[in-house]
BALUM-325584 format. One record per residue (C-alpha): z negated, y negated, x negated; residue in one letter. Coordinates in steps of 0.1 Angstrom, whole numbers, padded with zeros to 4 digits, always signed. Example, Ala and Ser with C-alpha at 12.3 -4.5 7.8 and 13.67 -1.06 7.14 Angstrom:
// BALUM-325584
-0078+0045-0123a-0071+0011-0137s
***
This chain:
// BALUM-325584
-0036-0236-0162x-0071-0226-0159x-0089-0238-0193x-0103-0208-0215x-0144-0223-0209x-0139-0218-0171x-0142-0185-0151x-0112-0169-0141x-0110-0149-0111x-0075-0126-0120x-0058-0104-0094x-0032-0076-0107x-0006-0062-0078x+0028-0043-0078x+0035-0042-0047x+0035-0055-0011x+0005-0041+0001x-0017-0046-0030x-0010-0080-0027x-0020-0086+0008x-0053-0070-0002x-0060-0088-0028x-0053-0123-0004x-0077-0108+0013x-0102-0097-0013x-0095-0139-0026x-0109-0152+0011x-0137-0129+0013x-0151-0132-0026x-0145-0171-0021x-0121-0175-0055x-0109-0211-0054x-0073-0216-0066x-0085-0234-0093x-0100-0203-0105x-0072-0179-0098x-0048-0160-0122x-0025-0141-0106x-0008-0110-0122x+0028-0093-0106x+0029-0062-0127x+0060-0048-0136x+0070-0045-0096x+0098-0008-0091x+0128-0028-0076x+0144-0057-0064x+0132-0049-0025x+0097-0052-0037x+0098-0079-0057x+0113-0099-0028x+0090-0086-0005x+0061-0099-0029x+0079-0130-0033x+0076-0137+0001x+0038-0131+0007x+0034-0150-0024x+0042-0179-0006x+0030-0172+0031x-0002-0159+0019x-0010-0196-0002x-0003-0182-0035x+0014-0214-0043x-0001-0237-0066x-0019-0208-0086x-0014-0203-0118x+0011-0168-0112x+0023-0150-0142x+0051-0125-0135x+0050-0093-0159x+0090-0080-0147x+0106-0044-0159x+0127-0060-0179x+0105-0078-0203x+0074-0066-0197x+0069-0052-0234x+0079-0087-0245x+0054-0105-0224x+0023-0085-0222x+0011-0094-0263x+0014-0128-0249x-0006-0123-0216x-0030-0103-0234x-0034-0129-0264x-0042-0159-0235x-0065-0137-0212x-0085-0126-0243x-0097-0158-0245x-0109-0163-0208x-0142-0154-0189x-0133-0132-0166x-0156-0131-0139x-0136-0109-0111x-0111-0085-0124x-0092-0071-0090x-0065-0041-0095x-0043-0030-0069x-0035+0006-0088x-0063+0019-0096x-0042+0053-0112x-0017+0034-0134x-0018+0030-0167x+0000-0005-0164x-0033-0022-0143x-0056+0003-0166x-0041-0022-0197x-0062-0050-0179x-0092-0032-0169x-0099-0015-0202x-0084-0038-0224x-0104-0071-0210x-0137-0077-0205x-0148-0090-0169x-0183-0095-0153x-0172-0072-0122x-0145-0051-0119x-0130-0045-0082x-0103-0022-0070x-0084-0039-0038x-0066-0014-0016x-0036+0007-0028x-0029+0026+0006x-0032+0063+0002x-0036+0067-0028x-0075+0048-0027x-0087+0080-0007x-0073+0104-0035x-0087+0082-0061x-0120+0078-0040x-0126+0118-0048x-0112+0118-0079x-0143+0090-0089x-0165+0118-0072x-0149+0148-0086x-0140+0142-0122x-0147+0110-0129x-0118+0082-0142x-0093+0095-0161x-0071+0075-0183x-0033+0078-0179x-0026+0058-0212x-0014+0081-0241x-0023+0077-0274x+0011+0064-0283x+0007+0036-0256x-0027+0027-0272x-0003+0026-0305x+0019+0005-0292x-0002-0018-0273x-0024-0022-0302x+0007-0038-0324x+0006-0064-0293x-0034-0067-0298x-0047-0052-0270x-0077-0028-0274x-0085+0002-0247x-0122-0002-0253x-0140-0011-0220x-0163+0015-0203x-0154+0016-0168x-0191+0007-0147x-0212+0033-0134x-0204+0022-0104x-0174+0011-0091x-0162-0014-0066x-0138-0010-0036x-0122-0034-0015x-0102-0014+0014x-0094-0011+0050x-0104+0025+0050x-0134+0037+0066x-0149+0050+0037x-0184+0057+0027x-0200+0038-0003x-0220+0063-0027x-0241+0065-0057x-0205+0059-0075x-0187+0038-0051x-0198+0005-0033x-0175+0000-0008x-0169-0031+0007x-0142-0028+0045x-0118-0057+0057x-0105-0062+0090x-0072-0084+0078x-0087-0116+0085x-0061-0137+0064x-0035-0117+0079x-0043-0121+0111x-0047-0158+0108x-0014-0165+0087x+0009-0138+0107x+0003-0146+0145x+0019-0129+0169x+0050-0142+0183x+0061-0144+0213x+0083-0108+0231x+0118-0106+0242x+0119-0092+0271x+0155-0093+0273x+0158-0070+0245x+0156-0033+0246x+0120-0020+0236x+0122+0001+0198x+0104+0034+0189x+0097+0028+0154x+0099+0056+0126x+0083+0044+0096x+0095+0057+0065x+0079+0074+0036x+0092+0088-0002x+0074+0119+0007x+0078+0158+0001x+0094+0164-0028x+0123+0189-0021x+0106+0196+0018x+0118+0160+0025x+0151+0168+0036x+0145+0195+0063x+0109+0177+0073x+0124+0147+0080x+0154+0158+0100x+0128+0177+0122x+0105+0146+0124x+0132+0123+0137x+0146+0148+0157x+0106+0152+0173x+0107+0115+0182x+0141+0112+0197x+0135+0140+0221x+0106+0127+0228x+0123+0093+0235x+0158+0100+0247x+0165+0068+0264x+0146+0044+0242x+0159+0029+0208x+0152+0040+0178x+0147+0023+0146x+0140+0039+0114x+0123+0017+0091x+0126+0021+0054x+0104+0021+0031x+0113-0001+0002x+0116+0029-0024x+0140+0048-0003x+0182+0049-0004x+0200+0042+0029x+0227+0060+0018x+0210+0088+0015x+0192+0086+0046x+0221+0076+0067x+0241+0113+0054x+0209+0129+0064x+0208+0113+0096x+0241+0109+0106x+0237+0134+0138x+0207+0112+0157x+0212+0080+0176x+0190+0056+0158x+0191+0030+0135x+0184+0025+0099x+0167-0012+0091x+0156-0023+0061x+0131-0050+0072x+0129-0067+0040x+0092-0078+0048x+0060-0052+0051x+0061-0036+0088x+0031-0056+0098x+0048-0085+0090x+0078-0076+0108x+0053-0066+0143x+0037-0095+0139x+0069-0122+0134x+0104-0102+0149x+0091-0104+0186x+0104-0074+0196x+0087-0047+0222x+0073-0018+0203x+0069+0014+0226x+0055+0033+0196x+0050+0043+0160x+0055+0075+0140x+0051+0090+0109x+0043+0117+0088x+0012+0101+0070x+0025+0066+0062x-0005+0043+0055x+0010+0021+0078x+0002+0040+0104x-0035+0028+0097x-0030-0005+0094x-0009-0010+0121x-0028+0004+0147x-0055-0020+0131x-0040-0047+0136x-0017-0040+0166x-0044-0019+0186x-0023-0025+0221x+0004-0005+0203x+0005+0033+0204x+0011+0047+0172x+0016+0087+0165x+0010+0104+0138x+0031+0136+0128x+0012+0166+0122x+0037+0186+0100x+0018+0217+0081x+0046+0218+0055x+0043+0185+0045x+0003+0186+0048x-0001+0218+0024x+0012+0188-0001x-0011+0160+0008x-0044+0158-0009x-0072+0154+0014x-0045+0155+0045x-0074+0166+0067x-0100+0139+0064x-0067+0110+0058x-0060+0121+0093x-0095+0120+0108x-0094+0084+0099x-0066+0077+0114x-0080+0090+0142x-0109+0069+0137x-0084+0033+0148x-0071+0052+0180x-0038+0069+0156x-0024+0096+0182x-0012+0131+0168x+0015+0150+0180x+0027+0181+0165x+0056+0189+0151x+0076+0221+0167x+0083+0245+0145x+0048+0240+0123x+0022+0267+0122x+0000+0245+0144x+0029+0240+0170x+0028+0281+0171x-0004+0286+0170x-0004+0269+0209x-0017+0236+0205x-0003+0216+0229x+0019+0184+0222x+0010+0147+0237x+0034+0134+0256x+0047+0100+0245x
***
């Protein structure tokens, strides 16, 4: 336990990849593990909190002082929490989601010297603009500021002028944003590479996204049906992402050849650690389509350019520029306006 005189360093994630950004955000700002307050914050499912349980421990989380904040009892808990970080000096405050109202209960309702968003995939380059556009908006309702007044907690803090990021996207810093860019330099030094079997069967890998609202069905049939035609004698594996139903996908997908793996680790985990071949990566927009090719560079990774799923991503344009910016391929989709229109596919 950290005593209340010294500064605490305290890191708030919900899921897989907000953690591994904050490990990251810990090596680079130097917080000692003496220092260090860890936060999980009400994680969706079992799949993630599993997932996070895992990097906990790979990623030396052990030995700091953790405090888990689950579904289940997180009303219970968070007076509690909020009673003992009250009285604590915060030094760092780091957030993983910078857009829910859970994390905004720590960086409005506790006072820290400075006040740094880590990665939260996508979603950072949305909430980049919004910073630009309109400012922070609050997504905690005045009968949540009731409520979590009872447990006394006060949404009081300003939000500074100007606002820290901690990402692996290319982004610019600005009068409102000081943007600091990692390379994964903890990851790459706790997840080496393992060795390749060679006598196994090379995978095309489909990485999967909970994307599209009620376009998801028909998109993704076309997507996977793009990559299997453009792979017809290769395997292919269709990995899930941990928010999405394999018995759903497995009626959807019943007519291609490919199978469905839940990985049970984050993707770059399972690259770096399963030692099998990968010919290639695809997606519709999955932010692991960045980071893989950031880390992997020697694997080719594809990006889907599907116009009906694109009219619903904000700032789809620019998100795929910087993919392209790390050597992501794209390859259109048939059937998309762009496909029509005569640009040409790349061959796999």
């Amino acid at each position: 336990m950290i005593s209340a005189a010294s500064p605490t360093n305290v890191f708030v994630a919900s899921t897989p990849l907000q953690l591994i950004n904050c490990s990251e955000a810990r090596y680079l700002y130097g917080c000692s593990a003496e220092t260090t307050l860890l936060v999980i914050a009400r994680p969706d499912n079992r799949e993630t909190e599993e997932q996070m349980a895992f990097l906990a421990e790979a990623l030396g989380w052990q030995g700091i002082e953790t405090i888990y904040l689950k579904k289940s009892s997180f009303y219970l808990r968070l007076g509690a929490v909020a009673k003992s970080l009250s009285r604590r000096h915060i030094e760092r405050l780091f957030i993983g989601n910078k857009s829910s109202w859970i994390h905004e209960v720590f960086y409005r309702g506790f006072d820290s010297e400075q006040l740094i968003f880590v990665d939260d995939g996508l979603a950072t380059v949305t909430y980049y603009h919004a910073i630009h556009d309109e400012g922070i908006a609050s997504r905690i309702s005045p009968a949540k500021k009731r409520l979590l007044r009872t447990m006394g907690i006060r949404i009081h803090r300003v939000v500074p002028e100007v606002i820290a990021f901690f990402t692996f996207f290319p982004l610019p810093s600005s009068e409102l944003v000081q943007v600091q860019v990692h390379d994964f330099p903890v990851f790459r030094s706790t997840f080496k590479t393992s060795d390749r079997d060679n006598t196994q069967a090379p995978v095309v890998g489909f990485l999967g996204q909970p994307f599209g609202g009620e376009d998801r069905p028909q998109q993704l049939t076309l997507q996977i049906q793009h990559v299997v035609e453009r792979h017809p004698d290769s395997r292919v594996v269709y990995f899930m992402h941990r928010k999405e139903s394999r018995e759903e996908l497995e009626a959807l997908l019943a007519e291609f050849p490919l199978e469905i793996r839940q990985a049970g680790r984050p993707i770059e985990v399972e690259v770096a650690l399963s030692g099998e071949i990968y010919l290639a990566f695809y997606s519709f927009a999955s932010t692991a389509l960045f980071t893989l090719k950031k880390i992997f560079p020697e694997i080719r990774v594809f990006q889907i350019d599907d116009a009906a799923l694109g009219a619903r991503l904000p700032y789809y344009d620019e998100i795929r520029r910087m993919f392209g910016s790390v050597g992501v391929e794209t390859t259109l989709l048939r059937g998309s306006r762009l496909f029509e229109a005569g640009r040409p596919v790349q061959s796999p």
